[in-house]
C-alpha positions in Angstrom: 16.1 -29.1 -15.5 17.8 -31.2 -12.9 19.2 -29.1 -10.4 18.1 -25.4 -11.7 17.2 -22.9 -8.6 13.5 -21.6 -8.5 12.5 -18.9 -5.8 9.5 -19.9 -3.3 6.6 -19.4 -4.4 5.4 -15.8 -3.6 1.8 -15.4 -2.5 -0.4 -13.0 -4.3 -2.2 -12.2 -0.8 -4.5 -13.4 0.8 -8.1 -13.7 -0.2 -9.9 -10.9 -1.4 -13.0 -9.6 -3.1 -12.5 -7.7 -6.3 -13.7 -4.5 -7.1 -15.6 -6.0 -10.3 -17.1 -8.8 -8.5 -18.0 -6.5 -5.8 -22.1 -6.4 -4.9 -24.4 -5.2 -2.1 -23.3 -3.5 1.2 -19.5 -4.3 -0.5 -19.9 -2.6 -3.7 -21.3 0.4 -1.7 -18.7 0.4 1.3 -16.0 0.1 -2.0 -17.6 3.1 -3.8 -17.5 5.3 -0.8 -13.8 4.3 0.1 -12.4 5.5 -4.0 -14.8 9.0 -3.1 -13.2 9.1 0.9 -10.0 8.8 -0.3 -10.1 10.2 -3.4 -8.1 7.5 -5.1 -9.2 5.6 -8.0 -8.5 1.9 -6.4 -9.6 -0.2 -3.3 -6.5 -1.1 -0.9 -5.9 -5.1 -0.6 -6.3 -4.4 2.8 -10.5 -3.3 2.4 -10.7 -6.0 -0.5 -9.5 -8.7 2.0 -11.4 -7.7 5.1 -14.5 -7.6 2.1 -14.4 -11.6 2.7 -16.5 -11.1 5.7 -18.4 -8.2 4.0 -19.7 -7.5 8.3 -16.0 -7.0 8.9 -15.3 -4.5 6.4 -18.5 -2.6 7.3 -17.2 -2.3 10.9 -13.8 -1.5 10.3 -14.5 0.9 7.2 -17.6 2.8 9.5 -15.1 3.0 12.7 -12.3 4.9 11.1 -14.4 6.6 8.4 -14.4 9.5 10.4 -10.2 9.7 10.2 -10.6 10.5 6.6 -13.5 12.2 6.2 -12.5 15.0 8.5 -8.9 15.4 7.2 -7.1 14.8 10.2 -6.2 11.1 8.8 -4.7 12.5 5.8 -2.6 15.4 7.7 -1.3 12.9 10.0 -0.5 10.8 6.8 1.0 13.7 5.4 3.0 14.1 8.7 4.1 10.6 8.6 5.6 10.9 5.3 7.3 14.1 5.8 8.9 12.2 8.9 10.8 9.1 6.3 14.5 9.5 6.8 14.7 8.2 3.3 18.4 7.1 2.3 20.1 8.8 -0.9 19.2 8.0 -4.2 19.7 9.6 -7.2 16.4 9.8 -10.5 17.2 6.8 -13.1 18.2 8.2 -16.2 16.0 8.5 -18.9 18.5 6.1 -21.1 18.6 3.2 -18.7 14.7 3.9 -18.5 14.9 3.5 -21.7 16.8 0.5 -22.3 14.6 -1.5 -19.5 11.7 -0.6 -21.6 10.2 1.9 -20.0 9.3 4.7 -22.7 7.9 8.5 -21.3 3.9 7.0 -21.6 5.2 4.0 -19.3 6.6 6.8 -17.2 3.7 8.5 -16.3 2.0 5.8 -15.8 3.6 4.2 -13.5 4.0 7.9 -11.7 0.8 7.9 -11.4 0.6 4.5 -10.4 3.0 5.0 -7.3 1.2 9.1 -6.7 -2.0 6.8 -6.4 -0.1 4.2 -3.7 1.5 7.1 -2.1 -1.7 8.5 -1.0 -3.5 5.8 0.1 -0.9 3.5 2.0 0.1 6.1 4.7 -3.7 6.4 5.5 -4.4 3.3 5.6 -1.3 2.2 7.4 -2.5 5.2 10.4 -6.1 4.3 9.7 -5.6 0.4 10.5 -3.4 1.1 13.4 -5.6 3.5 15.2 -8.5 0.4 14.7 -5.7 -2.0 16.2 -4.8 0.1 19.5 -8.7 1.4 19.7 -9.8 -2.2 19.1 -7.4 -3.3 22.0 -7.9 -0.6 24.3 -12.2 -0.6 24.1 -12.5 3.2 23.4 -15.7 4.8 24.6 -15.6 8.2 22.2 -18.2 8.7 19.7 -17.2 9.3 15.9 -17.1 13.5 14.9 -20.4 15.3 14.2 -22.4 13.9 11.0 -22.1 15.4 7.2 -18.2 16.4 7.5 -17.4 16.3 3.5 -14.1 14.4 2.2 -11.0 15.9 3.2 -9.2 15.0 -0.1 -7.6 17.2 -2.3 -9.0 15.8 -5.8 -9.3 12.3 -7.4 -5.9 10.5 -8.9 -7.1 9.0 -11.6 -5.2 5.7 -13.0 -5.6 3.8 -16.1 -6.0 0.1 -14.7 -3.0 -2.1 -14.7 -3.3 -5.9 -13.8 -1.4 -7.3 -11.5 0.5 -10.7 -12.8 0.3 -13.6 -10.9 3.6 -14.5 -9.6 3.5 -17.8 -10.4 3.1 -17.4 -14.3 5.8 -15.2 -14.5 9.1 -16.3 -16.3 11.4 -18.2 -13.4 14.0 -14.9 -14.2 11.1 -12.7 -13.6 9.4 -14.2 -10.4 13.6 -14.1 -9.1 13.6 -10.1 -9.3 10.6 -9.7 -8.0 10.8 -11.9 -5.0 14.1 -10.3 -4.1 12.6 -6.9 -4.7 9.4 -7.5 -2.8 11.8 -8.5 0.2 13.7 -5.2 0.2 12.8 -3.5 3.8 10.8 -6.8 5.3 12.2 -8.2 8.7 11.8 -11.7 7.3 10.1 -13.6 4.0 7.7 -11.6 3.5 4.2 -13.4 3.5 2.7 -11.9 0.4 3.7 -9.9 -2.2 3.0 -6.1 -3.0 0.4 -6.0 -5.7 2.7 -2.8 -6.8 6.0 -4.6 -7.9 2.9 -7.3 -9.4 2.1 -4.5 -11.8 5.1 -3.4 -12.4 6.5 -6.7 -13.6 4.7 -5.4 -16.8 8.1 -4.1 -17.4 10.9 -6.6 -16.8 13.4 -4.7 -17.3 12.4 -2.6 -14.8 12.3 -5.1 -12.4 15.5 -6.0 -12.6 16.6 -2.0 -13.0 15.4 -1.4 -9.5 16.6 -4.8 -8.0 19.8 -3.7 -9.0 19.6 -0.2 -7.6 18.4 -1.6 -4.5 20.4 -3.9 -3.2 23.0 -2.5 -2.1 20.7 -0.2 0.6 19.0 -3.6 1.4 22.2 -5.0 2.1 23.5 -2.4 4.3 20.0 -2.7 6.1 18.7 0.6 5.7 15.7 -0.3 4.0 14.8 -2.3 7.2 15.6 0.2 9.5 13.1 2.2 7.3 10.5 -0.1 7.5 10.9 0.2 11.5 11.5 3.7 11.0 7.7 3.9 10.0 6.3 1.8 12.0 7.0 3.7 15.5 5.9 6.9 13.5 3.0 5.7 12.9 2.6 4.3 16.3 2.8 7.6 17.4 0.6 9.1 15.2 -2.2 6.7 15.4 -2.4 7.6 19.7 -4.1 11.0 19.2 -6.6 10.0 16.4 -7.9 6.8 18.8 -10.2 8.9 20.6 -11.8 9.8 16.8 -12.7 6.7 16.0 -16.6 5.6 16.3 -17.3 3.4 18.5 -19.1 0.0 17.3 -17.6 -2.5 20.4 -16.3 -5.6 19.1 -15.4 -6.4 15.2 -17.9 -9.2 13.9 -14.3 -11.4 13.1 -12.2 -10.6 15.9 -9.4 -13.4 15.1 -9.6 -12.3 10.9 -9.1 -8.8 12.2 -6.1 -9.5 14.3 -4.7 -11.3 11.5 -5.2 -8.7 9.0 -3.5 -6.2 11.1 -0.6 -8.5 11.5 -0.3 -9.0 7.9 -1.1 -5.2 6.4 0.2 -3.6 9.2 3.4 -5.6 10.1 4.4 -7.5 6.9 3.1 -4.8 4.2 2.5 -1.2 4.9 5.5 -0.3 6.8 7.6 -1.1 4.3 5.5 -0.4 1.0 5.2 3.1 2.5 9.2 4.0 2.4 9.8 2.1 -0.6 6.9 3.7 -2.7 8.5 7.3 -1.2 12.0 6.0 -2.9 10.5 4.7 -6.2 9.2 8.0 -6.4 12.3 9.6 -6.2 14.1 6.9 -8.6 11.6 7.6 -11.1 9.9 11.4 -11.9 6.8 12.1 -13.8 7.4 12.3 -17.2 4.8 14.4 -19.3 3.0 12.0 -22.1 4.3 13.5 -25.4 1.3 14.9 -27.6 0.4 12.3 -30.1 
């Protein structure tokens, strides 16, 4: 239709190796990475540095160490006890409701966000320790051998695919551009395979955009976003000297890049608006059948 209005096209990230079509050294770096972390899913940021499967073998091996001897997941733990989250107040189980989301959607998507929650603040502290470390050449070694995982138990998550933006509805793709730009300094260059699976519900989508705007407009989702970001700065300093030391990545310009784009553009604000999702919507038990 002659002068309708359609949102830019919002990228579904950059290139990545799935977890299905996953083989070899990648397959096996993948498997140990769901056991590290105790999470059910590989991170976009592991699947995309999996296109130079070399890459992903040096980053995953030099920071390995950060999760497997728990001091990664305390500092992530730290960080997220440090989010000056803003107010907001559960969604009530009618307007829930009425957007479609029933008590097995629920806890589902709680589980969903319990699953994101965990792993984002890691990797977020686990990528910027590689970043400063990579930067700064450090000489120490990686801890003794045969530390077991740190984790506290596997969160296990019924898959849920992640809809291309570009075959969504024009009303759909709207909401969730404007959500996935909630707490970004700019346009955002790719778009959070979370609010990708959540468009599974529309009418949560635009439940939250509607919630959210208004702390978006008054900026204090961005200074959120920033609010992480030097937190994890600091954190990340102390658990350099952790990291093993394998020299120079195989990709040195990919791995700049992907820093810039996880780091900068993703996981600094995914991590505070995951935290306030969480708050907007509680775990609902799944009713016996």
């Amino acid at each position: 239709m002659r002068g309708a209005h359609h949102p830019q096209p919002l990228s579904a990230g950059p290139a990545s190796v799935d977890e299905a079509q996953a083989r070899g050294m990648v397959a096996a770096v993948y498997a140990d990475i769901r056991a590290t972390l105790g999470v059910s899913m590989v991170n976009l940021v592991w699947r995309h540095l999996a296109t130079e499967p070399a890459l992903l073998a040096w980053a995953w091996t030099s920071v390995r160490p950060l999760y497997a001897d728990g001091h990664l997941e305390r500092a992530a733990a730290t960080l997220g006890a440090s989010l000056r989250l803003p107010p907001v107040r559960p969604l009530a189980t009618a307007a829930l409701a009425t957007a479609g989301v029933d008590r097995h959607a629920q806890a589902t998507i709680a589980a969903l966000l319990s699953a994101y929650e965990r792993a984002n603040g890691c990797n977020l502290l686990a990528l910027e320790t590689l970043r400063r470390g990579h930067r700064r050449a450090p000489g120490a070694g990686a801890p003794p051998p045969g530390v077991a995982p740190a984790h506290a138990g596997e969160l296990q998550v019924a898959p849920i695919a992640a809809l291309v933006v570009r075959e969504m509805p024009a009303a759909l793709a709207t909401m969730v551009h404007r959500l996935n730009g909630f707490g970004a300094a700019g346009e955002p260059r790719l778009c959070a395979t979370l609010y990708r699976q959540l468009a599974h519900w529309p009418g949560l989508i635009a439940l939250l955009v509607a919630t959210l705007d208004p702390l978006a407009t008054t900026g204090a989702l961005q200074r959120l976003s920033a609010g992480t970001a030097a937190a994890a700065q600091r954190l990340a300093e102390p658990l350099r000297p952790r990291l093993a030391a394998l020299g120079v990545p195989p990709q040195p310009a990919l791995f700049e890049s992907a820093c810039e784009l996880f780091i900068d553009d993703g996981l600094r604000r995914m991590i505070g608006m995951v935290a306030i999702l969480r708050r907007l919507l509680p775990a609902a038990p799944i009713p016996a059948r």
